[in-house]
DSSP file (Angstrom, degrees, kcal/mol; ACC not computed):
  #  RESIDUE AA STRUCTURE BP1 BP2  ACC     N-H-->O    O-->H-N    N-H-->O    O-->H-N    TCO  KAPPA ALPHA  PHI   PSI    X-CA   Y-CA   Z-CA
    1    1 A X     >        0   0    0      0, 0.0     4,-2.4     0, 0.0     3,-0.4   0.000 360.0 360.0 360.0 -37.8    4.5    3.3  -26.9
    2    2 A X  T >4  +     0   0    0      1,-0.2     3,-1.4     2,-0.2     2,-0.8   0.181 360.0  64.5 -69.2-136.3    0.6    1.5  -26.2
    3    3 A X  T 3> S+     0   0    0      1,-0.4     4,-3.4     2,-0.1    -1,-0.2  -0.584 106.0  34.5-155.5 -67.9    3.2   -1.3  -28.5
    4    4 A X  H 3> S+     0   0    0     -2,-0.8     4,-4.2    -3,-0.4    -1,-0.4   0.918 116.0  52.7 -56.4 -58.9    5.6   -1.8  -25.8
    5    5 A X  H <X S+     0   0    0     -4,-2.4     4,-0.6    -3,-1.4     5,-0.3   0.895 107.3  53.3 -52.6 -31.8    3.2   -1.6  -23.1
    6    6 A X  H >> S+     0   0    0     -5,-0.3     4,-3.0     1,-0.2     3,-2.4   0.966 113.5  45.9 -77.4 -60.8    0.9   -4.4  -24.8
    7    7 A X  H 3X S+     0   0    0     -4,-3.4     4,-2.6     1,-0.3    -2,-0.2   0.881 111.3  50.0 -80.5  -5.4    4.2   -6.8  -25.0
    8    8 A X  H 3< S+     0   0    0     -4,-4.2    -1,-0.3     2,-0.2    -2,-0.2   0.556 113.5  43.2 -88.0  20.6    5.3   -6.1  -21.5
    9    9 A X  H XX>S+     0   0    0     -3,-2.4     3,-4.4    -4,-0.6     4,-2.3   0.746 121.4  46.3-103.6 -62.6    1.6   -6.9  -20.0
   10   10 A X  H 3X5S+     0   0    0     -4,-3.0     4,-1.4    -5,-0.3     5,-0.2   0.832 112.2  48.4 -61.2 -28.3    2.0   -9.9  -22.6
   11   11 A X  H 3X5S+     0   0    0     -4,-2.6     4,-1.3    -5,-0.4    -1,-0.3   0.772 114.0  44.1 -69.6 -13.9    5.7  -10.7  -21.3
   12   12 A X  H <>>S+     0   0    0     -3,-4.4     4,-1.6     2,-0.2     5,-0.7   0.811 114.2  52.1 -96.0 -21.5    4.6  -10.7  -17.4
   13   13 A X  H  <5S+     0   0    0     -4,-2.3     4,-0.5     2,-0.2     5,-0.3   0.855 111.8  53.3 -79.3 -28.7    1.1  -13.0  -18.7
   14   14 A X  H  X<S+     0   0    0     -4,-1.4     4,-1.1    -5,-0.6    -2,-0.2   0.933 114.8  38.4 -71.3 -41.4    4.1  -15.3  -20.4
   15   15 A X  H  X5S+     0   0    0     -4,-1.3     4,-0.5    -5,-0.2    -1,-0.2   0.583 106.8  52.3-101.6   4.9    5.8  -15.7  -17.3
   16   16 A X  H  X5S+     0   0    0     -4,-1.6     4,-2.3    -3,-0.2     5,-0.3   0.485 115.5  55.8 -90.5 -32.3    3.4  -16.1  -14.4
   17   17 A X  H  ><S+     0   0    0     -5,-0.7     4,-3.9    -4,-0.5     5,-0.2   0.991 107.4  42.7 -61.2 -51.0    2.1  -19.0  -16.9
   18   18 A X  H  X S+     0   0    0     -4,-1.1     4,-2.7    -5,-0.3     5,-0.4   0.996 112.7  58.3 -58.8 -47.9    5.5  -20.7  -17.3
   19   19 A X  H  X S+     0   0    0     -4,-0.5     4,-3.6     1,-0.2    -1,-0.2   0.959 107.2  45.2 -44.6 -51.0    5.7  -20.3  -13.5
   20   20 A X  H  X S+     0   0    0     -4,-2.3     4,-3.8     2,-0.2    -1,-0.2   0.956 105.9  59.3 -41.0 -60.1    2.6  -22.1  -13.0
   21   21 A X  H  X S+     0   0    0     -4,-3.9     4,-0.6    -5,-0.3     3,-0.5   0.979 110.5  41.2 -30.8 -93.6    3.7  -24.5  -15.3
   22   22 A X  H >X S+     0   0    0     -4,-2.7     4,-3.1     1,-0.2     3,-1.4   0.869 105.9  64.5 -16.9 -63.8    6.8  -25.1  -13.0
   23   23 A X  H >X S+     0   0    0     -4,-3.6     3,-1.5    -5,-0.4     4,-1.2   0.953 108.3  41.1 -39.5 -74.3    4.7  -24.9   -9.8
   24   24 A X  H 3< S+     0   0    0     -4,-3.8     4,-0.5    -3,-0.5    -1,-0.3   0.333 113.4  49.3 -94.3  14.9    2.7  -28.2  -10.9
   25   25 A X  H <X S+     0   0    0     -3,-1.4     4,-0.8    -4,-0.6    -1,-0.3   0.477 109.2  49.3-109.8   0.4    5.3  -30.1  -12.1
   26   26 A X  H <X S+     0   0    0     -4,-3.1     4,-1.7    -3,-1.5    -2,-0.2   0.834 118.9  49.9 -80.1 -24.2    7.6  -29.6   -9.1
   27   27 A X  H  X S+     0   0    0     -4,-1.2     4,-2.1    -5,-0.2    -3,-0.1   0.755 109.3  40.4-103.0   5.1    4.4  -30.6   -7.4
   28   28 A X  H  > S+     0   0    0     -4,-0.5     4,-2.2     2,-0.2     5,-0.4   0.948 118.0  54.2 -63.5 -62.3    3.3  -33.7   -9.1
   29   29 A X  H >X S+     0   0    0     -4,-0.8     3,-1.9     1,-0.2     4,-1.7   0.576 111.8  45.6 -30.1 -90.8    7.2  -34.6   -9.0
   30   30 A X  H 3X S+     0   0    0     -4,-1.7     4,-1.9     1,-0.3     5,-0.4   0.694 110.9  50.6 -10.7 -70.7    7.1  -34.0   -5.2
   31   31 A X  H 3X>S+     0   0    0     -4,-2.1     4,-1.6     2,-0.2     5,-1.6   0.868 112.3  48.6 -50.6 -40.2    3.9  -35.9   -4.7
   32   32 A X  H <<5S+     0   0    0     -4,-2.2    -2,-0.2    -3,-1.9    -1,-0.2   0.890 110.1  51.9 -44.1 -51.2    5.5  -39.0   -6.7
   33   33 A X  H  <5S+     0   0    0     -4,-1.7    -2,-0.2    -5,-0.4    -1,-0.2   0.967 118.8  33.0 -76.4 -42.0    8.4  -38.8   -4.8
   34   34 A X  H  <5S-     0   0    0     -4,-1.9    -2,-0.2    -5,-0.1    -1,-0.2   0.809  82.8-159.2 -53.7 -27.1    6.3  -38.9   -1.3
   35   35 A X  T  <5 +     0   0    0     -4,-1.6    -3,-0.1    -5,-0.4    -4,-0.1   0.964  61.5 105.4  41.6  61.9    4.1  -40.9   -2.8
   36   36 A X      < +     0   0    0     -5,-1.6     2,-0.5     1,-0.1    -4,-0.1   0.655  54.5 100.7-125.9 -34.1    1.3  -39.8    0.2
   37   37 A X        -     0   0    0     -6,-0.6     2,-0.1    -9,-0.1    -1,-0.1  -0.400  69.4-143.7 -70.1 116.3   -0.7  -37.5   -2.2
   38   38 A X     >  -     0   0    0     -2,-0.5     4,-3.0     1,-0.1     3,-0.5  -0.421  19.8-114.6 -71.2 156.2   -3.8  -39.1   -3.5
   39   39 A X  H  > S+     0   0    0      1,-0.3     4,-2.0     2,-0.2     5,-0.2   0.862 111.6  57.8 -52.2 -37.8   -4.9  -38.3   -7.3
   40   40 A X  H  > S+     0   0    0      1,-0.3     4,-4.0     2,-0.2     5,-0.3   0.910 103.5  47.7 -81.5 -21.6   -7.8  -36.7   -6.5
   41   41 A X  H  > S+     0   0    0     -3,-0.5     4,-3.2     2,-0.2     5,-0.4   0.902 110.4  58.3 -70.3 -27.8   -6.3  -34.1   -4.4
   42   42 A X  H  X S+     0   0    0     -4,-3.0     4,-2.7     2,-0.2     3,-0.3   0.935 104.9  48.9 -35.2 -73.8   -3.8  -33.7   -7.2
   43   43 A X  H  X S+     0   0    0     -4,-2.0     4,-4.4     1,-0.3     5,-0.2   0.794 109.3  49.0 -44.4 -68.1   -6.5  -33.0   -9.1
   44   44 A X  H  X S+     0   0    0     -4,-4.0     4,-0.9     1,-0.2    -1,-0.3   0.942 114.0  51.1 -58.6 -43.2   -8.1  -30.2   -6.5
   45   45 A X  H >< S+     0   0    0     -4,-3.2     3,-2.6    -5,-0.3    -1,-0.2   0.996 105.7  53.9 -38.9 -66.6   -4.7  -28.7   -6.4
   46   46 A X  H 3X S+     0   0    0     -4,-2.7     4,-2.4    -5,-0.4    -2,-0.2   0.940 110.8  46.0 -47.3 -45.8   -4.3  -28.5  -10.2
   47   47 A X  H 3< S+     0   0    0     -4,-4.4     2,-0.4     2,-0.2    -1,-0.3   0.528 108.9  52.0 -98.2   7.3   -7.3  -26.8  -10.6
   48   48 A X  T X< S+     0   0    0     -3,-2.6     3,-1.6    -4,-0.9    -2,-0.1   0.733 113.1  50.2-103.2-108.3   -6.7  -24.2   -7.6
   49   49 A X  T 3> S+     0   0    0     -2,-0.4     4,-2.8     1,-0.4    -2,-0.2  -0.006 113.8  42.0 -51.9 -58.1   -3.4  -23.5   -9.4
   50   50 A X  H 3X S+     0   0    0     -4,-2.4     4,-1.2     2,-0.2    -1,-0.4   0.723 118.6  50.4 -54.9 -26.6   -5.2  -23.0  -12.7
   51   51 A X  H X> S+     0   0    0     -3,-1.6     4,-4.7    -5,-0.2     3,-1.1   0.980 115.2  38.5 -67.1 -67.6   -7.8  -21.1  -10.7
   52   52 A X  H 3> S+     0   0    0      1,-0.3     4,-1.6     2,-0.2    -2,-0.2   0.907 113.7  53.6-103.9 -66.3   -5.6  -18.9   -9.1
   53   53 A X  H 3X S+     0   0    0     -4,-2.8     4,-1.4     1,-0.2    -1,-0.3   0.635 110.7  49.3 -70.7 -10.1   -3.1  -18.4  -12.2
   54   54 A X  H <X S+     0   0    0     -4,-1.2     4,-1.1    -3,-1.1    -1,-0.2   0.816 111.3  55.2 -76.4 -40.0   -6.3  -17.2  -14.7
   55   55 A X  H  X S+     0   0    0     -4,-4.7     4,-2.5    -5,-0.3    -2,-0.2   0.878 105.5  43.9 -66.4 -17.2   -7.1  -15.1  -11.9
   56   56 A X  H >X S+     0   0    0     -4,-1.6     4,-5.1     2,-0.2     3,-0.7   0.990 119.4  47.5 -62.7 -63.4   -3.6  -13.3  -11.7
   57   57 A X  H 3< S+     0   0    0     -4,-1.4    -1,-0.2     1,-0.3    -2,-0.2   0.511 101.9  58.6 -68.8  -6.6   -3.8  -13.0  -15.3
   58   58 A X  H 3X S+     0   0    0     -4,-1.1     4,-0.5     3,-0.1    -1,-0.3   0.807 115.7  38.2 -86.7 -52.1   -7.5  -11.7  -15.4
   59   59 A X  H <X S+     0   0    0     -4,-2.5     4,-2.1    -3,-0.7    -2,-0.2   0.748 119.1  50.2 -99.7 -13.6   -6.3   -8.2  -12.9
   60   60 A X  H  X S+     0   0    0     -4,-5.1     4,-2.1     1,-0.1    -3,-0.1   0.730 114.5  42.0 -58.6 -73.2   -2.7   -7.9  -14.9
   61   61 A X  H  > S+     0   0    0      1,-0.3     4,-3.5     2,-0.2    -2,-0.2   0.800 116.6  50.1 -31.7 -30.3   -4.5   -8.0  -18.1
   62   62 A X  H  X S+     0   0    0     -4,-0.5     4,-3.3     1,-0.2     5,-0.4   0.990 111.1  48.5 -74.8 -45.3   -7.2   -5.6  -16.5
   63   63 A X  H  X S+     0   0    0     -4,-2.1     4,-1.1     1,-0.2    -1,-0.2   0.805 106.5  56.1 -69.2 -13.2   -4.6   -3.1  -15.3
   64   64 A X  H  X S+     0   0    0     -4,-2.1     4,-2.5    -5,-0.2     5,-0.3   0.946 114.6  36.2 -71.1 -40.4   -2.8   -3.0  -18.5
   65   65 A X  H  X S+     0   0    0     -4,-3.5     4,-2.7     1,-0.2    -2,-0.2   0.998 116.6  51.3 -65.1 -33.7   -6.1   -1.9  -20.7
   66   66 A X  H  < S+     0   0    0     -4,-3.3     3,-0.4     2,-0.2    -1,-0.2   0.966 117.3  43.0 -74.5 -24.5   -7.6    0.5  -17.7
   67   67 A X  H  < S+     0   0    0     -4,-1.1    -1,-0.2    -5,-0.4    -2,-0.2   0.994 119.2  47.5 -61.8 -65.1   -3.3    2.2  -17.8
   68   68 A X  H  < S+     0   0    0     -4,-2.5     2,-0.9    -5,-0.2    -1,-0.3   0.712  97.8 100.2 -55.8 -32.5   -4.1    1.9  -21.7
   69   69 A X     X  -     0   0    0     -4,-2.7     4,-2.1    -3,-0.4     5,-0.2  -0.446  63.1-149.6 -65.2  85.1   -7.7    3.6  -21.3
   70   70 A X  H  > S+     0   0    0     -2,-0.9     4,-2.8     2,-0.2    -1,-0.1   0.612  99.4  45.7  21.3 -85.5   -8.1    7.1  -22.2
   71   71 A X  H >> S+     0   0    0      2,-0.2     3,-0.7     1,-0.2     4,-0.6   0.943 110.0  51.9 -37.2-112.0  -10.7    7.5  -19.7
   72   72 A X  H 3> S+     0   0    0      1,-0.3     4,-1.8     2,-0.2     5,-0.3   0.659 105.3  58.2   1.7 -52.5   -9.1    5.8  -17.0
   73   73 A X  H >X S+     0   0    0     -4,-2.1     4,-3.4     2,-0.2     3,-1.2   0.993 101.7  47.4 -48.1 -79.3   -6.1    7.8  -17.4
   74   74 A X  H <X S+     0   0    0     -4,-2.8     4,-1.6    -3,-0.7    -2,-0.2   0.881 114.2  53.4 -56.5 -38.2   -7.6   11.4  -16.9
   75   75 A X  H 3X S+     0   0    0     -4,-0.6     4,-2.7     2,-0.2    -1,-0.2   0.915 109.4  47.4 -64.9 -24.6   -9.6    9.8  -13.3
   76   76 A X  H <X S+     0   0    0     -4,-1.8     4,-1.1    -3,-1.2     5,-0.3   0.936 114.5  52.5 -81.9 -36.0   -6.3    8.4  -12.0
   77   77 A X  H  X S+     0   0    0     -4,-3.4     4,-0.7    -5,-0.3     3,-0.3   0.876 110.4  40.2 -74.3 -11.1   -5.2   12.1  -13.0
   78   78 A X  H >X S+     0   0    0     -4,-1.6     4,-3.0    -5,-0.2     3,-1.1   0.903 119.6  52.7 -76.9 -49.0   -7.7   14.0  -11.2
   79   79 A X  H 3< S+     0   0    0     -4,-2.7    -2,-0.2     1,-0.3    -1,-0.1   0.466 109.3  45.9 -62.9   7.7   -7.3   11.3   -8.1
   80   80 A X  H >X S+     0   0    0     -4,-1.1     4,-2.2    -3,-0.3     3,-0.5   0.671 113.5  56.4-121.3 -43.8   -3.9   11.7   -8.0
   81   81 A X  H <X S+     0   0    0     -3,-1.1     4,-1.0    -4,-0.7    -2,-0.3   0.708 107.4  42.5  30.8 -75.2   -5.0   15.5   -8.2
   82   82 A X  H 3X S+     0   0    0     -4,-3.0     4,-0.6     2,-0.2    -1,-0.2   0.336 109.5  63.2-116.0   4.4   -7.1   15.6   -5.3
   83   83 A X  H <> S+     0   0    0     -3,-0.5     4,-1.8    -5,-0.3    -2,-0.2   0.733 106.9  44.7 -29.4 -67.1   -4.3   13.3   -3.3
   84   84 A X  H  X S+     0   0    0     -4,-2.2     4,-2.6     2,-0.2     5,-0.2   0.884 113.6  53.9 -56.5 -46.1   -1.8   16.1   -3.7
   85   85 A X  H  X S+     0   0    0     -4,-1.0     4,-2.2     1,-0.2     5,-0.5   0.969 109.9  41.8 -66.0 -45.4   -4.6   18.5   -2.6
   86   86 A X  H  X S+     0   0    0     -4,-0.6     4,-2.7     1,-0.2    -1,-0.2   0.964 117.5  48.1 -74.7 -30.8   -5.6   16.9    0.6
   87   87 A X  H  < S+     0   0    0     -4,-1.8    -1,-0.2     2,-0.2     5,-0.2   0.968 110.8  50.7 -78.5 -36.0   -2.0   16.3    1.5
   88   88 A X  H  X S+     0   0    0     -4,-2.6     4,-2.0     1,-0.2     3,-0.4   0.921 111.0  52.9 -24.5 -66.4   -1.1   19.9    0.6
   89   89 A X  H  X S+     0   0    0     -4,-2.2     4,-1.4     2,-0.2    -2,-0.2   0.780 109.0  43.9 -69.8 -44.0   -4.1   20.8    2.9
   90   90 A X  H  < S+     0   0    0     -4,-2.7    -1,-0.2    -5,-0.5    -2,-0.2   0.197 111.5  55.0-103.1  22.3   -3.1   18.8    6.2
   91   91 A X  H >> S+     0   0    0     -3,-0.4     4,-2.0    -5,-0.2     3,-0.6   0.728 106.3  50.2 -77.3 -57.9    0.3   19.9    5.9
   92   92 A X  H 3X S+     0   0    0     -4,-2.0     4,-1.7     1,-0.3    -2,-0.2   0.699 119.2  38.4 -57.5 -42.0   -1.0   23.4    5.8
   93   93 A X  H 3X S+     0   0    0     -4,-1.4     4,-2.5     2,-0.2    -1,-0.3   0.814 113.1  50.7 -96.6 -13.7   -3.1   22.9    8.9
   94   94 A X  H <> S+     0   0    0     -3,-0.6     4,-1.8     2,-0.2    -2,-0.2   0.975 114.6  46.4 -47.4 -59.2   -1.0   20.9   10.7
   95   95 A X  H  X S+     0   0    0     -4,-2.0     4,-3.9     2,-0.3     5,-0.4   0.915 115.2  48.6 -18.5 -68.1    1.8   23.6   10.1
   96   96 A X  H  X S+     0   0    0     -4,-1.7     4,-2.3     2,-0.2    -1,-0.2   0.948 108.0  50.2 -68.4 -52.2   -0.6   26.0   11.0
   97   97 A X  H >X S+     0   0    0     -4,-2.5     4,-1.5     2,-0.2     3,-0.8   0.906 111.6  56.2 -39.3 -68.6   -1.8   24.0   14.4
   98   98 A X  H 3X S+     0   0    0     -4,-1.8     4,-0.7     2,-0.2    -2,-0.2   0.640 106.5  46.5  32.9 -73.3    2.0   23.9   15.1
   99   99 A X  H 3< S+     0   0    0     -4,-3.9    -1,-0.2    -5,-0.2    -2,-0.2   0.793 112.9  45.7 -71.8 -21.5    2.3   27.6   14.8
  100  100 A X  H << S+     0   0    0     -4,-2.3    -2,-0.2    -3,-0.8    -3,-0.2   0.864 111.5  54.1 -94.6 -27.0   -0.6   28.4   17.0
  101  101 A X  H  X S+     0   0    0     -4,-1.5     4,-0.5     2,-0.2     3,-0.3   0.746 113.9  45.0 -77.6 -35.7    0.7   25.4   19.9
  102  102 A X  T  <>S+     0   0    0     -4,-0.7     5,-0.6     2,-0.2    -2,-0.2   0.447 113.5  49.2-105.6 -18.0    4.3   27.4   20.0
  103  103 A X  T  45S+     0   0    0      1,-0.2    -2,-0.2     2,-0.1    -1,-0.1   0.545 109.2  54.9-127.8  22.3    2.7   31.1   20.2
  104  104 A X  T  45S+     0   0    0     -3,-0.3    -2,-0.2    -4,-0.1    -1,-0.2   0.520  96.7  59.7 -83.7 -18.6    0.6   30.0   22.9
  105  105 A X  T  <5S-     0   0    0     -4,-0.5    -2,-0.1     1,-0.0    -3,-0.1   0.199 119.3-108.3 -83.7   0.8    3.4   28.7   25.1
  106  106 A X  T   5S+     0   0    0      1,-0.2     2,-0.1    -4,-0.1    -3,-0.1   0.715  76.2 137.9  80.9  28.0    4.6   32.3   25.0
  107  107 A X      < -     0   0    0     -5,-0.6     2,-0.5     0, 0.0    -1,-0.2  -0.473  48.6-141.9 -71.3 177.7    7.8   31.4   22.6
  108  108 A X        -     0   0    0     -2,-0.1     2,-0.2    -3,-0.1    -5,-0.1  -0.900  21.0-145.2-146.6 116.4    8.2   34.2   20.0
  109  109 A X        -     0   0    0     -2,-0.5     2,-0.3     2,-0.1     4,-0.2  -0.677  13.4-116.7 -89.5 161.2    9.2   32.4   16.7
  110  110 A X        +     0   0    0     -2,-0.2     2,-0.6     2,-0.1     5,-0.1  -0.309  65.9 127.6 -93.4  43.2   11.5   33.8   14.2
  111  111 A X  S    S+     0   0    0     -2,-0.3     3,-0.1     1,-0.2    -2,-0.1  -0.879  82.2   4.4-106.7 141.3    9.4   34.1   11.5
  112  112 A X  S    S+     0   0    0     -2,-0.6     2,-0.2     1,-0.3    -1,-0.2  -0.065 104.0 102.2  93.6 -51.6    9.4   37.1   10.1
  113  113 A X        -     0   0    0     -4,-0.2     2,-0.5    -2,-0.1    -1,-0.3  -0.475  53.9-157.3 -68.7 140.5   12.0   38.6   12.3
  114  114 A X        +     0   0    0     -2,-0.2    -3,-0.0    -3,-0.1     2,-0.0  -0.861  33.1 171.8-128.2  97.6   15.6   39.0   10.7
  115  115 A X        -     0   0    0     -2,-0.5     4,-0.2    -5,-0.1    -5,-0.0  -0.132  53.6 -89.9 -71.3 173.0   17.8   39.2   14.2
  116  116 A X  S >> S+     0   0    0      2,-0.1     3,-1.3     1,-0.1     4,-0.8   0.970 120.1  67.9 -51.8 -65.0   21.3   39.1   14.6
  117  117 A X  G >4 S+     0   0    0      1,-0.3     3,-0.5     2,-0.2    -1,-0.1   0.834 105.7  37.9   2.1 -84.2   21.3   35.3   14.8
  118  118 A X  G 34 S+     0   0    0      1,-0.2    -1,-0.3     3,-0.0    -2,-0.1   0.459 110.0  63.2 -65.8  -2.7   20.2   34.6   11.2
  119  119 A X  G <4 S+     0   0    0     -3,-1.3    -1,-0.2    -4,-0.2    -2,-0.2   0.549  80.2  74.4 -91.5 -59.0   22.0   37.3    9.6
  120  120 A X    <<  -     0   0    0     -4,-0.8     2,-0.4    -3,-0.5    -4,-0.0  -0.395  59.2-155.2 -88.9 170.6   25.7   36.8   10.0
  121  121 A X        -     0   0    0     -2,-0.1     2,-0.3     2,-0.0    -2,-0.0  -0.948   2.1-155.9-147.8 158.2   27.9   34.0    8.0
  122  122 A X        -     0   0    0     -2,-0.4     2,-0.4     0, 0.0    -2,-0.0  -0.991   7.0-149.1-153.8 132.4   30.9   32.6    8.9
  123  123 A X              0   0    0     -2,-0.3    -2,-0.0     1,-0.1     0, 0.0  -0.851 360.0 360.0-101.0 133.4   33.6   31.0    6.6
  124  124 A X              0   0    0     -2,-0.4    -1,-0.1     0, 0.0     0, 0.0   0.512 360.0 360.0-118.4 360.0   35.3   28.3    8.4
């Protein structure tokens, strides 16, 4: 499986590259065709494109090894972990805030109670 995962890191680094590629020859072509762009800004261009496309390729590559990492793994499972717990845990007092706002307003909820109401079924 780490097999697959290695060529689809390497298929997405294969194709933000080509893209790039693309990117600076539609924009030399473009600039030719205005013919307004001076060389040197070409230049500054090219090498924030290259900048920009090492960097892409600098946090895929890191988030395939740290998915690949042992380590890494088990922290994103406890944080994923202690995610569930806190949302778990302000449902449960929200809920509970909820209950305590509706049986101060002098409703009586139906928890607990089995009435008439809730009781009967009807086939229609």
């Amino acid at each position: 499986m780490a097999d697959s995962a290695k060529e689809a890191w390497n298929e997405v680094g294969d194709r933000f590259g080509e893209w790039s590629r693309l990117l600076g020859e539609k924009y030399r072509k473009r600039g030719e065709e205005l013919g307004t762009t001076a060389e040197e800004d070409r230049k500054k261009l090219d090498e924030a494109i290259q900048t920009v496309t090492r960097q892409v390729d600098q946090a895929f590559s890191s988030l395939g090894e740290t998915l690949r990492d042992q380590e890494a793994k088990q922290h994103l499972k406890e944080a994923t972990k202690s995610l569930g717990d806190a949302l778990t845990t302000t449902f449960s007092e929200v809920g509970e805030q909820i209950r305590s706002k509706l049986g101060s307003s002098g409703s009586s909820g139906s928890s607990g109670s089995s009435g008439s109401k809730g009781s009967s079924t009807q086939a229609d």
